[in-house]
Each structure stands twice: as C-alpha cells, then as structure tokens.
C-alpha positions in Angstrom: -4.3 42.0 10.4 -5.1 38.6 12.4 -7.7 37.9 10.2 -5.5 37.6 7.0 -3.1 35.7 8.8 -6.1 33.2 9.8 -7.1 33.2 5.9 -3.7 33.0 5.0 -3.4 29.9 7.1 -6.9 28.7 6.4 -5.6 28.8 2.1 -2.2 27.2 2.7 -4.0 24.4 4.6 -6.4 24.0 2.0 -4.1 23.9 -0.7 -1.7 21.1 1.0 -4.4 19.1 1.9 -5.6 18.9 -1.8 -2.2 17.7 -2.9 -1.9 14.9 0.0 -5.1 13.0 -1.7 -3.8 9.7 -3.4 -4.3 9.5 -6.9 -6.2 6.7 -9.3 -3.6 4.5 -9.2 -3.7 4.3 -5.5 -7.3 3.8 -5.0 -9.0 0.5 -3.8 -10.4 -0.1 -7.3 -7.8 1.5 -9.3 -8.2 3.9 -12.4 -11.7 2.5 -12.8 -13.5 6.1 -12.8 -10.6 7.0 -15.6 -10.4 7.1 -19.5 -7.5 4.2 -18.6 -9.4 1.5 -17.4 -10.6 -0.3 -20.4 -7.5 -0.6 -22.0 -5.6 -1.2 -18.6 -8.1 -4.2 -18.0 -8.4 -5.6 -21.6 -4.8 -5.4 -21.9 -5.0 -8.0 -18.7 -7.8 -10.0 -19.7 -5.9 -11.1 -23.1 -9.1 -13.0 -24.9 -8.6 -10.8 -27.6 -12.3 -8.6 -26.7 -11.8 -5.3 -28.2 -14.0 -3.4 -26.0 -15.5 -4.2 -22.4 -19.7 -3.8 -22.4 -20.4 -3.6 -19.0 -18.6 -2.5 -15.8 -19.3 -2.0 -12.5 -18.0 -2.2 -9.0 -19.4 -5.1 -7.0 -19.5 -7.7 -4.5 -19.3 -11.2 -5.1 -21.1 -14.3 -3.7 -21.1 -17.7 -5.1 -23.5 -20.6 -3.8 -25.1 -17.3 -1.4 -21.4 -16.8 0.1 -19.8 -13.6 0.2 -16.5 -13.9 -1.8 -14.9 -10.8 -2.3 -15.3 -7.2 -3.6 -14.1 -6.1 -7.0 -15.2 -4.7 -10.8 -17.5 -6.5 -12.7 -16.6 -6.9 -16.4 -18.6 -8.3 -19.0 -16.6 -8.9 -22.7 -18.3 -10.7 -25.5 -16.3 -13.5 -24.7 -16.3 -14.4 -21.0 -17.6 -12.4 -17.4 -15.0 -11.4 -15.1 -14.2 -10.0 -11.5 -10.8 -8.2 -11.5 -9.4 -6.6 -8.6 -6.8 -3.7 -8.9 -2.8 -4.6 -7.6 -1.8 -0.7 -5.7 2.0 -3.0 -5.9 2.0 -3.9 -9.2 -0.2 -1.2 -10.6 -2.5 -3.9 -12.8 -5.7 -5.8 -13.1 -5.8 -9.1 -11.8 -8.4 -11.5 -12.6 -10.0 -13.0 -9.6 -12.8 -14.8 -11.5 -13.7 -15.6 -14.9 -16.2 -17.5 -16.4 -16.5 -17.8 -20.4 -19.6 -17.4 -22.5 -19.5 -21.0 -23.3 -19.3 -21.9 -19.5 -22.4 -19.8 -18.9 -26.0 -21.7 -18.0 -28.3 -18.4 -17.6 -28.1 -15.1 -16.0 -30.7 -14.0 -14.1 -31.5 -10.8 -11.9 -33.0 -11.1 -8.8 -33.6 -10.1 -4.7 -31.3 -12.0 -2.5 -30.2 -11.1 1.7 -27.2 -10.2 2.5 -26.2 -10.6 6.3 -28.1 -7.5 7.5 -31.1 -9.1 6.3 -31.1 -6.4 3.9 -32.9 -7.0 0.5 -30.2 -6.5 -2.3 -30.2 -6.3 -6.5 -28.3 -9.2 -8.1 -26.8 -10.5 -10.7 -27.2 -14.5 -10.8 -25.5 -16.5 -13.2 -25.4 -20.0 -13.2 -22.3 -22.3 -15.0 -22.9 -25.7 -16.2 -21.2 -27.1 -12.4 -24.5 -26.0 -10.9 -22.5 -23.1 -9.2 -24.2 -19.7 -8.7 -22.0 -16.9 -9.1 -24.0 -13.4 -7.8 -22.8 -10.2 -8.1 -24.3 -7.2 -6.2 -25.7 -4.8 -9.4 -28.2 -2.0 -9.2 -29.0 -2.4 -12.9 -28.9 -6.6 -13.3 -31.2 -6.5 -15.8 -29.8 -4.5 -18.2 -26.5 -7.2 -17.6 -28.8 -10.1 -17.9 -30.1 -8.6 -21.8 -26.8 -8.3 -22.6 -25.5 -11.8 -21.7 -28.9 -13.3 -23.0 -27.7 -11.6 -26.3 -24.5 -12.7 -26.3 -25.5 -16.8 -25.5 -27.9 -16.4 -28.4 -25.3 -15.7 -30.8 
C-alpha cells in the first residue's frame, strides 16, 4: 500500500513538473527550434526575402570583441543577428549587413578568451570591420554568401 502512494506521488510530481516548463515563446532564442521561426523573423526583417538560407544560433565578435549572443540569418539580400524580445514576443534585429555592404566571407580558427580554438564565420564590410560569428559549419555559410556576391 505505501508503495503506490510513493508511485502515486512519484506520477503526480512528474506530471506537474512537465507542465511548469516554459514554452518557445519564452525561451532565450525564441521559437527558433519551431516551424514559426521563418516567417516570425522574415516578417521582421521586411527586405522583401522570401525564404531565410541559413540559420544558426551564435555568438558575435566584431574587430575580435565579443558582442553579443543571438541567431544568425543569412537572406539573399543582407546577413543578420536577431535576438528574440520574451516582452514583446518578436525578432529584433541587432545587426545587419546587406549583400552590397559585404567585402568577403571567410571561415576560419580564431581564440576566444579561454584560449580555446573556435570555428568562425569572418566577414569583412567595405569599413574594414570584421564581423565573426561562432559557426560549426562556416564553410558551407561562406559557399553560400560567395554565391550570392557573384550574382
């Protein structure tokens, strides 16, 4: 009898604890990991891309300074760092830089504080800034922007 009022207990707990978890729109990086997030972010973007062909959460360092955390975005049309509002329940855009603003990209090895070896993204506008974001994958990002600048 004790023991089915432990698992009795044990199964409530469990239950109630599954409903306390906050949802997408309360996470750090909003509905990124949901269906919602392209049309949430394009929607907030408003430079008339009709799909988004890269995204990624990241951290951002410009001139080898950590600037903030965020999603990268890549459209046809510009690069972007948005950053999710749990107030307002939107997108903002903390950083954008448009194709035609765009010197190279490039992937590389850079150190982060811990001396720590990490993947980036470098990509370097025409006011000799360099504007890296941390990305496994940069060179698959760097093909695509390469692609796009050749158009």
């Amino acid at each position: 009898m004790l023991n089915i009022k432990i698992l009795m207990i044990l199964l409530c707990t469990l239950l109630f604890s599954a409903c306390g978890t906050p949802g997408p729109m309360q996470q750090v990086n909003g509905p990124f990991h949901t269906n919602s997030f392209d049309t949430l972010v394009l929607s907030h973007i408003k430079d008339d891309s009709k799909e988004i062909l890269y995204k990624k959460e990241t951290r951002m360092f410009k001139n080898g300074n950590f600037v903030r955390k965020g999603i990268f975005v890549l459209t046809k049309k510009a690069v972007y760092l948005v950053n999710w509002n749990k107030k307002k329940l939107e997108y903002i855009v903390s950083f954008k830089l448009s194709m035609n603003e765009v010197l190279y990209p490039r992937a590389k090895s850079m150190s982060n504080n811990r001396f720590n070896k990490i993947k980036v993204l470098m990509i370097a506008d025409y006011e000799a800034n360099q504007h890296s974001l941390k990305i496994s994958n940069a060179n698959k990002v760097v093909k695509i922007i390469d692609d796009l600048l050749d158009k």
